[in-house]
C-alpha positions as CSV (number, residue, x, y, z in Angstrom):
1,X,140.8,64.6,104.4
2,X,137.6,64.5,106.7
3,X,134.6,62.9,106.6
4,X,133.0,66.4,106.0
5,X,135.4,67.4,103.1
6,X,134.8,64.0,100.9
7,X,130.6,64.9,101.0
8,X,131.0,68.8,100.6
9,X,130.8,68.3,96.8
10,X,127.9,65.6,96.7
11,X,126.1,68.2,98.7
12,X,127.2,71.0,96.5
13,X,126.1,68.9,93.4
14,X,122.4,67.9,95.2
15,X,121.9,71.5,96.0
16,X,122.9,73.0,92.8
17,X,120.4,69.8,91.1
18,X,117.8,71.0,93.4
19,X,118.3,75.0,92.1
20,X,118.7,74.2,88.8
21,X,114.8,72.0,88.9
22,X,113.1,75.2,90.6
23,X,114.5,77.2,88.2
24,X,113.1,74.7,85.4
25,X,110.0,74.3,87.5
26,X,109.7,78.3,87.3
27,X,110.4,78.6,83.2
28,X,107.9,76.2,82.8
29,X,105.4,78.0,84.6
30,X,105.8,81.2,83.2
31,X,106.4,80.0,79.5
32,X,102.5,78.5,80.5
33,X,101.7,81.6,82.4
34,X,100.7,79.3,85.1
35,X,100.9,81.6,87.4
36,X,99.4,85.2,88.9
37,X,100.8,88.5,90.1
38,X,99.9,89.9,93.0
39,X,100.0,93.6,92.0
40,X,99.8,94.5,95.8
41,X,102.9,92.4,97.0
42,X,105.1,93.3,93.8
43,X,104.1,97.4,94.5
44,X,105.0,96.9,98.3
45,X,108.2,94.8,97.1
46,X,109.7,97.5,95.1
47,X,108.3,100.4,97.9
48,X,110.3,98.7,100.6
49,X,113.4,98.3,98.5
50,X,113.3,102.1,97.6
51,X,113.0,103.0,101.2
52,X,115.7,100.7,102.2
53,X,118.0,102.2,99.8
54,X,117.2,105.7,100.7
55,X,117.9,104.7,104.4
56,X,121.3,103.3,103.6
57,X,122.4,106.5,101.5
58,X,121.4,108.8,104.5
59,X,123.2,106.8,106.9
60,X,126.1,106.9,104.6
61,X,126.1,110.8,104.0
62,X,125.6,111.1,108.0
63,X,128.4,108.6,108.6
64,X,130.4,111.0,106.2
65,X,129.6,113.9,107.6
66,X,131.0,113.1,110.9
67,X,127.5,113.3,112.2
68,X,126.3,109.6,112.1
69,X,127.4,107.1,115.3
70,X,130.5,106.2,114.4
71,X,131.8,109.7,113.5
72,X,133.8,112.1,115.6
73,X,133.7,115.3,113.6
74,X,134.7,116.0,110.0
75,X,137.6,114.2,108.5
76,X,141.0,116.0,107.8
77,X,143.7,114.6,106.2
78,X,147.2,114.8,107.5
79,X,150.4,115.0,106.1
């Protein structure tokens, strides 16, 4: 056993402690609605992601069509 496998778990623990008081921290806040939205960021949040995602599918569908940088021409299977 090292040195770094006997404190892996007491690090594990700490962290997961720390999580697990932010999450608290967070409950507490918006049971209280101690807290504000910006409308802005949230609308640009969910923008972005939507974008994202429809960059990924199109890179996808090019990839599959033989036409994106890894592909060499339509696929045919053999045998």
């Amino acid at each position: 056993m090292t040195a770094r496998s006997r404190w892996c778990p007491r690090e594990d623990r700490s962290m997961e402690a720390m999580r697990q008081m932010k999450l608290d921290t967070l409950k507490t806040r918006i049971g209280n609605a101690d807290y504000e939205v910006d409308a802005d960021a949230v609308a640009e949040a969910i923008v972005r992601r939507a974008l994202a995602t429809r960059r990924e599918l199109r890179q996808a569908a090019m990839t599959l069509e033989g036409s994106g940088p890894f592909g060499n021409g339509p696929v045919h299977e053999t045998g």
